[in-house]
C-alpha positions as CSV (number, residue, x, y, z in Angstrom):
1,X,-7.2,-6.3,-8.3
2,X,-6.4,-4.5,-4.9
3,X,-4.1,-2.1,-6.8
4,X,-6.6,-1.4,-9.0
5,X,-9.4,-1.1,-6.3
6,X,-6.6,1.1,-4.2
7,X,-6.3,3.6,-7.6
8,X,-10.2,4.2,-8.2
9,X,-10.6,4.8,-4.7
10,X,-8.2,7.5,-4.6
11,X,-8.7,9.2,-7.8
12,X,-12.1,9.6,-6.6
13,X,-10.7,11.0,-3.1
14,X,-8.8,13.6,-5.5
15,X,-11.4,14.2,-7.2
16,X,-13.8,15.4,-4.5
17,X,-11.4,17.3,-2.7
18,X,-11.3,21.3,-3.3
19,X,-7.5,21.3,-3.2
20,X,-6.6,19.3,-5.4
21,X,-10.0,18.6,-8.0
22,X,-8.7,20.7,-10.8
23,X,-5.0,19.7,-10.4
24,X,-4.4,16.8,-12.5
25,X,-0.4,16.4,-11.8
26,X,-1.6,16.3,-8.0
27,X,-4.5,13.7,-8.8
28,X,-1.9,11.4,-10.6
29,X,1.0,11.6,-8.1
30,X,-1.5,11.0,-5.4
31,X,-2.8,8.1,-7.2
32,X,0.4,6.4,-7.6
33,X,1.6,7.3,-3.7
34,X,-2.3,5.5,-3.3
35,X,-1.3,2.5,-4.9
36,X,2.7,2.2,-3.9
37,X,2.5,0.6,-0.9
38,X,1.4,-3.3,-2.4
39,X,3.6,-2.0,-5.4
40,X,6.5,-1.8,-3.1
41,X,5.8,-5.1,-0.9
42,X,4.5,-6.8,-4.1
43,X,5.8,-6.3,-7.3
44,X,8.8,-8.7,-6.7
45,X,6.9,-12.1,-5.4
46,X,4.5,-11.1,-8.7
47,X,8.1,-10.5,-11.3
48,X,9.3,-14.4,-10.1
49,X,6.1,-15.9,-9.6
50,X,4.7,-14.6,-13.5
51,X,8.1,-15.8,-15.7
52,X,7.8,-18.7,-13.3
53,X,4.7,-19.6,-14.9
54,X,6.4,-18.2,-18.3
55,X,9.3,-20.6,-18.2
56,X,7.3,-23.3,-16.9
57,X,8.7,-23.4,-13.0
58,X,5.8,-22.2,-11.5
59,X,2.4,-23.3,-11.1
60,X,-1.3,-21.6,-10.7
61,X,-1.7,-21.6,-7.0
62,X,-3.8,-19.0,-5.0
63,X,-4.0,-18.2,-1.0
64,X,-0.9,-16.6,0.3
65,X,2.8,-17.2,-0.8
66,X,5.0,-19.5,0.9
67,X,6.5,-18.5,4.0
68,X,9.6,-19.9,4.1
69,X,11.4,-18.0,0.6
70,X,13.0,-14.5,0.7
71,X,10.8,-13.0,-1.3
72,X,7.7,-13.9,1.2
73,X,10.0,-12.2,4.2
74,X,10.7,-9.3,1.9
75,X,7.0,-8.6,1.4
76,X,6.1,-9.1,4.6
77,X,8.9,-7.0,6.2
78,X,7.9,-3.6,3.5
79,X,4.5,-4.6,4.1
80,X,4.9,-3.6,8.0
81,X,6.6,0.1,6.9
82,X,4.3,0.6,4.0
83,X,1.1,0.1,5.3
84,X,2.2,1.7,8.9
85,X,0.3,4.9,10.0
86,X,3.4,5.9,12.4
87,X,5.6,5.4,9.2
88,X,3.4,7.6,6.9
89,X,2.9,10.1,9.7
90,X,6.8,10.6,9.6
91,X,6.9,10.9,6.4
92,X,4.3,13.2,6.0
93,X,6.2,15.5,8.2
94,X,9.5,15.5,6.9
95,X,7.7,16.2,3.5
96,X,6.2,19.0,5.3
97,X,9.5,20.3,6.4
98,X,11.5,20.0,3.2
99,X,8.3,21.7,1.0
100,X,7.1,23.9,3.3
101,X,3.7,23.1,2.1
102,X,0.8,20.2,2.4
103,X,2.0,17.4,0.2
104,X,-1.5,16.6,-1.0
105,X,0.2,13.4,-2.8
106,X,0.7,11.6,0.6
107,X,-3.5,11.4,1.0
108,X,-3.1,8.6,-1.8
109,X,-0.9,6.4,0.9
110,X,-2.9,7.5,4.2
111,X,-6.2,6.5,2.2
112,X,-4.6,3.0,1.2
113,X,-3.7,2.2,4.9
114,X,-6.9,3.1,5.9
115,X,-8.7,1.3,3.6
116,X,-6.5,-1.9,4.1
117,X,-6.7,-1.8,8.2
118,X,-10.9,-2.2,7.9
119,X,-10.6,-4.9,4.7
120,X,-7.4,-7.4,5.4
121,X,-8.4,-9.6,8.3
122,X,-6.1,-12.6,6.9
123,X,-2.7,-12.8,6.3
124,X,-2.0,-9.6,5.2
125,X,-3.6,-7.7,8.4
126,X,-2.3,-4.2,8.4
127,X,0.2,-3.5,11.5
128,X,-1.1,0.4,11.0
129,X,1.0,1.0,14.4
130,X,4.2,-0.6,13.2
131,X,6.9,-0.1,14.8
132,X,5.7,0.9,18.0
133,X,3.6,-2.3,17.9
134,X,2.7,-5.1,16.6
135,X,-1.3,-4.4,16.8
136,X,-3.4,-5.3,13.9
137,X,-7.7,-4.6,13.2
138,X,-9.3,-7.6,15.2
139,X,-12.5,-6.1,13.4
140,X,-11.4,-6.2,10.0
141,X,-13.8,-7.3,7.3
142,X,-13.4,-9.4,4.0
């Protein structure tokens, strides 16, 4: 539901921009950098986890995953660079440099960190300082 969530929001941030409101290549590359971070951090706990439950090995379980598999330290580790503001910021400058031009597309993944550093106050709390330090939204709402 998140991902989802994360894609209206920024379509509608596209939408309402000058720059890109009539550009629809830009609106759907900007969605999908929008949603990309949980995609990236998520998509494999949610690959095991659903043919798990397929093939029977798995069972219907909600809060967060367990802390002690691979796949948990994998999400948790991209989840620091994805969701990082120092990380996108870098980013957004070497796309700069290469293009020579505003890559409108990176708003998508700015707008997801922001929106995830004021909603995650659990176990996903968004290190939007990451790597330079550990710091996380002690005001976060759910």
């Amino acid at each position: 539901m998140d991902i989802l969530a994360h894609g209206l929001w920024t379509n509608i941030m596209y939408k309402s921009l000058p720059a890109t409101r009539n550009d629809r290549k830009t609106v759907l590359w900007g969605i999908l950098f929008g949603i990309l971070p949980d995609l990236i951090s998520f998509t494999p706990i949610f690959v095991v986890y659903f043919f798990g439950l397929i093939l029977g090995r798995a069972s219907v379980r909600f809060g967060p995953p367990d802390s002690t598999t691979a796949l948990y330290s994998y999400a948790l580790n991209s989840y620091n660079y994805t969701h990082s503001l120092v990380i996108w910021t870098a980013g957004l400058l070497l796309a700069w440099l290469i293009l020579r031009r505003f890559p409108w597309v990176s708003l998508g993944w700015l707008l997801h960190i922001l929106i995830d550093l004021f909603t995650h106050p659990d176990y996903f709390r968004t290190p939007f300082l990451f790597p330079l330090s550990n710091f996380h939204n002690p005001y976060a709402i759910s």
